[in-house]
N, C-alpha and C positions, 0 to 999 in steps of 0.2 A: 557308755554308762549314763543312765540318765540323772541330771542333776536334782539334788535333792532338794526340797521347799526348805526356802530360807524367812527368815521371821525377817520381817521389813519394817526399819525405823528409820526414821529420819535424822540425817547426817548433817552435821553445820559443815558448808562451806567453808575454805580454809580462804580468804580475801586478804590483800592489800588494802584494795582502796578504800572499803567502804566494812561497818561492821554489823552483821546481821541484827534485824530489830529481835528484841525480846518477846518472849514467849507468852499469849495471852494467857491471862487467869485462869484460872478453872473453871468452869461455868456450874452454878449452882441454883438447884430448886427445891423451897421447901412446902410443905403441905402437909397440914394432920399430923403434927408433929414428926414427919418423916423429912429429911433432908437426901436427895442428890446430887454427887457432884459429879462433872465427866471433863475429862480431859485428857486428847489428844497425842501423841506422843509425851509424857508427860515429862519435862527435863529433874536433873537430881534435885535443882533449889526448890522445885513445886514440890515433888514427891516429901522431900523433907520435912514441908514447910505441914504438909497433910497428916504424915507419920507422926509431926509433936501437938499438932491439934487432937487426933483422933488415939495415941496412944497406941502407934504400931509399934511391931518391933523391928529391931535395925536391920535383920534378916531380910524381912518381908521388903522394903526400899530396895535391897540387892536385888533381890529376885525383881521387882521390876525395872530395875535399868538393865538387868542382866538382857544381852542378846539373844540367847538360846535358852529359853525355860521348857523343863518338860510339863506336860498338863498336870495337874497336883492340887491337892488341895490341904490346908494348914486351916487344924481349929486348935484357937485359940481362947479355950471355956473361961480362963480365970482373967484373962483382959474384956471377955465379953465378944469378940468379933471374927470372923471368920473369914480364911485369905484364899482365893483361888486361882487358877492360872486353867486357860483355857486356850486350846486354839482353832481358828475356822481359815478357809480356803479362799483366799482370794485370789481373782485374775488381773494379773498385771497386762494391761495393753501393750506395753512398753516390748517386753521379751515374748509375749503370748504364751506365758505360761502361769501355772497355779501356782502360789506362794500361799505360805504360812503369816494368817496377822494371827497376833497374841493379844489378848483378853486379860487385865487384872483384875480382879477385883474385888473390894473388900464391904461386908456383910456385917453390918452393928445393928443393937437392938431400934436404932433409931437413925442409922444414914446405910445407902449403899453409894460408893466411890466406883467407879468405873474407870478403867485408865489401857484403853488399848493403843498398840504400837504403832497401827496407821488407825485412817478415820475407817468404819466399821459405816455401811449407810445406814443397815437397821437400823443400829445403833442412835446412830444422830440424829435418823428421822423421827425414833420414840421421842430422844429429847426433844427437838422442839414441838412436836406436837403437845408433849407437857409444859412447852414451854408458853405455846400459845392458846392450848385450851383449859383454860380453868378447871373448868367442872369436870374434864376430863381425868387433869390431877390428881384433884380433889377425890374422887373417886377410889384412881387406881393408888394412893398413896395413902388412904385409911387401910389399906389391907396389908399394910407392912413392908419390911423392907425385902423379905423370903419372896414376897409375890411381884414385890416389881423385879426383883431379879431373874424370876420366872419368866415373866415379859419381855425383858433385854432377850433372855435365851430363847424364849421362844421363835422371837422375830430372825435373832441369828442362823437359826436352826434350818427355818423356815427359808430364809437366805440361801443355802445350800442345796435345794431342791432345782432351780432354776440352771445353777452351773449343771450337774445333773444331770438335766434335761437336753442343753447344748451338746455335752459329751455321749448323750443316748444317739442325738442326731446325726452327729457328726460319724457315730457305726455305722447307722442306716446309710450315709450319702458311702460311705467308705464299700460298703457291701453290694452298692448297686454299682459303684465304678471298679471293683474286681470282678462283677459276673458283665461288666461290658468294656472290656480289653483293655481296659486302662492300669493291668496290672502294676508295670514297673514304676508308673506315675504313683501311684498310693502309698509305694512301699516307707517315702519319710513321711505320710499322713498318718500313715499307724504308727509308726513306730513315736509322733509327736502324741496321737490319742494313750498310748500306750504309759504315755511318761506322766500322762496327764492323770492317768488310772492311778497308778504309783505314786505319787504325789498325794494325790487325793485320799489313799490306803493310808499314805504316814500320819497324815493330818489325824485322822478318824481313828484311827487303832488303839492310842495308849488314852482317843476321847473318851472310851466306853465306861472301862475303868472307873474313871475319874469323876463322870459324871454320877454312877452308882455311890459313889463313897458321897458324892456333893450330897444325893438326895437323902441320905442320911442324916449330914451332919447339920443338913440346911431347915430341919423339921421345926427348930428349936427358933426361929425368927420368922414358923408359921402359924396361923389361927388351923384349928383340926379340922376343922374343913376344908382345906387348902393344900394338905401333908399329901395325898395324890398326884397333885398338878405336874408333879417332878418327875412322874411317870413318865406323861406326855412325852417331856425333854428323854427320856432314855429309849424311849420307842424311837424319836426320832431320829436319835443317832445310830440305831439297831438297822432300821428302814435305811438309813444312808450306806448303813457298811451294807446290808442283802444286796444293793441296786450295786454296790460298787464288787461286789464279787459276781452280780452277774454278767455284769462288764468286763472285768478279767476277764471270765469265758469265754463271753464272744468276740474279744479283740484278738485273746490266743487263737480261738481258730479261725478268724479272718484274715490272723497272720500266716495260719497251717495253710487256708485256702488257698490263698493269695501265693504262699511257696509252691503250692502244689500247680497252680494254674501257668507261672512261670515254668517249671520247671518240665510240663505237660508240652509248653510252645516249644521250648528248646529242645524235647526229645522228638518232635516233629519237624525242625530244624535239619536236627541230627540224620534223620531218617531221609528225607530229601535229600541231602548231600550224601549220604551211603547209597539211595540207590544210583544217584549220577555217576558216583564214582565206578559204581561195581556195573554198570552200564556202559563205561568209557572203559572197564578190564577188558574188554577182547577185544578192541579195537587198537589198544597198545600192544598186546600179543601179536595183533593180525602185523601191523606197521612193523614190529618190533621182526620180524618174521622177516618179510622181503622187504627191509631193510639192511640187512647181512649182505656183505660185501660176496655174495655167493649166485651161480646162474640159476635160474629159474624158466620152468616154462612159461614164455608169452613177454620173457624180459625184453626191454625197449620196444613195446607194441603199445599202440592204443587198446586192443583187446584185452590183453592182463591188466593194464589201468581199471577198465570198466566191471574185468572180473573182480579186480581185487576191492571195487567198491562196494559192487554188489555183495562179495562175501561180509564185509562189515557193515550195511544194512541190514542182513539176514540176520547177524549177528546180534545188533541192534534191537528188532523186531522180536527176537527168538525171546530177550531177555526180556521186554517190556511185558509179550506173553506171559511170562514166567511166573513176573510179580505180578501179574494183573489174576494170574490164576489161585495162585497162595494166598491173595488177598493181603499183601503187602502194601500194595500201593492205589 
């Protein structure tokens, strides 16, 4: 049964000797009156300390220490802000397999909060690049908090295309080493692409949803020019699930193929050893015959030796005929 993507956060070591350092600050950027912050697994003291700055509710803190969130979105009209949960596909080196990171994040008329459960790279690469280019900021941070959060997703989104791309290849290399005899070698390659598929389906499936509802509710922290952009964001999660169903596809039937190629060798196995067998039946008859403790003509001669070879060569011959004729063999 293949193991399901698990949301990945980071665990304090339990030590003696020594006690883990403290958890950096939040990192924060402002511009154009827009404020964000981003922060990394983010421990309960941060969260909290964020929740009594910004006027979360005590809900929303759970749901991000919570281990297992489903994707969801919470608008919150009369505090002003809006709370989302999201999740995308990472590859852990470590097991080689896809996991689930989670995605917080919270949406005011004047800060977005970011707070995913590992480090995300798009993610961190947007920040510092706003971290280091000014006018870059400056730009993308007059257009609200609705449009940089646009940009986080978008980059994430965008993320997801390249695992993608590996799992397409990794068909192709699988498809050429079943059409060249390496069937029974393949068989845990697919069956690991296969897990990969399924993983990547859980991620993306209850995303779709969730991202439709965001772009509704996210309208309201956009300039009207900008109320489309969130399109983009649901085509691309559309475009992830079409490529992963037609990956299903072709993994079921390169699993069908691949049964079928094994099971083609072993009926050809099978066949070889049936006609040995049924080619060595009249030779145990013939033995099995003047072998009986009974007289026979030519008993104790060398001539009934030579006959009785000769009749199980004939024997031999007759049969090899046989199936050479039927097109057996």
């Amino acid at each position: 049964m293949p193991s399901l993507p698990r949301i990945r956060r980071a665990r304090a070591r339990e030590t003696v000797v020594a006690v883990s350092a403290p958890q950096s600050p939040p990192a924060e950027l402002s511009a154009a009156g827009l404020t964000w912050i981003h922060l990394d697994a983010p421990s309960l003291t941060h969260a909290q300390e964020l929740a009594d700055r910004f006027g979360w509710h005590p809900l929303d803190v759970e749901d991000v220490m919570s281990k297992r969130q489903r994707p969801k979105v919470d608008d919150y009209a009369d505090e002003g802000y809006l709370f989302c949960v999201l999740h995308f596909p990472v590859y852990d080196r470590a097991i080689q397999r896809l996991n689930a990171a989670e995605l917080d994040a919270f949406v005011g008329p004047d800060y977005l909060v970011t707070l995913p459960t590992v480090e995300l790279l798009p993610l961190t690469r947007l920040f510092r690049r706003c971290e280091e280019d000014g006018a870059f900021r400056e730009q993308l941070f007059s257009k609200g908090s609705g449009r940089l959060l646009y940009e986080v997703l978008d980059d994430l989104f965008d993320y997801c295309f390249p695992i993608l791309d590996k799992i397409g290849h990794k068909l192709d290399s699988l498809e050429d080493d079943v059409f060249e005899g390496r069937s029974e070698e393949v068989v845990r390659d697919i069956s690991n692409v296969k897990q990969e598929i399924i993983s990547y389906r859980k991620i993306v499936k209850p995303e779709r949803s969730t991202l439709r509802l965001l772009e509704r509710h996210v309208e309201r922290f956009l300039p009207e020019e900008l109320e489309l952009y969130f399109d983009d964001i649901v085509d691309a999660a559309e475009r992830i699930w079409d490529i992963l169903d037609n990956y299903k596809e072709v993994v079921e039937a390169l699993e069908d193929t691949n049964e079928s190629v094994i099971s083609h060798r072993q009926n050809d196995v099978l066949k070889i050893l049936t006609i040995i067998s049924t080619i060595m039946l009249p030779l145990f008859v013939i033995t099995g015959i003047f072998g009986m403790n009974v007289h026979f003509p030519g008993e104790n001669t060398s001539v009934g030796f030579w006959a009785i070879c000769g009749l199980m060569l004939t024997s031999v011959c007759a049969m090899i005929w046989y199936f050479r004729y039927k097109r057996w063999w």
